[in-house]
C-alpha angles and dihedrals in degrees: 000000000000115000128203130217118273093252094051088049092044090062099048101044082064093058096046096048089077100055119093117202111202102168149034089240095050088044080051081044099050092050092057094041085051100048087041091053093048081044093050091050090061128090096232141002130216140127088312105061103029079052101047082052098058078051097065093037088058096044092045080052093051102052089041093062087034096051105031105009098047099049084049091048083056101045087049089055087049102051091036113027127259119266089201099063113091088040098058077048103052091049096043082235116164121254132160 
């Protein structure tokens, strides 16, 4: 996950303060808004930056489910037992 410098974060923290997000879909809506704005800010756009976007939406993605899903997951396994568990057995498969 890419961090930003205090300052930087610090300025946007203050814009985005001020958005309220209601819904799912305008969480889905502010995303887009979000990645077309970065995209309209650029002089020009082909495979590169709309790649290197879908980049940072799947890595986003991916730190979201690794810092706050996954522990969750866990907890969840925890609290509930695991499903998976007499099969990783049963196949001698790896886990934590």
């Amino acid at each position: 996950m890419p961090y930003i410098s205090k300052n930087d974060k610090a300025n946007l923290d203050s814009k985005l303060s001020h958005v309220h997000i209601g819904s799912v879909g305008e969480l889905n809506y502010a995303i887009n808004a979000l990645a077309m704005d970065y995209l309209n800010q650029l002089s020009q756009i082909g495979y590169q930056e709309l790649n290197s976007v879908i980049g940072a939406l799947e890595a986003a993605k991916l730190e979201f489910y690794r810092r706050i899903v996954l522990p969750y997951e866990n907890k969840k396994i925890r609290d509930n037992g695991d499903i998976y568990y007499e099969f990783i057995r049963k196949h001698g498969l790896p886990t934590l």
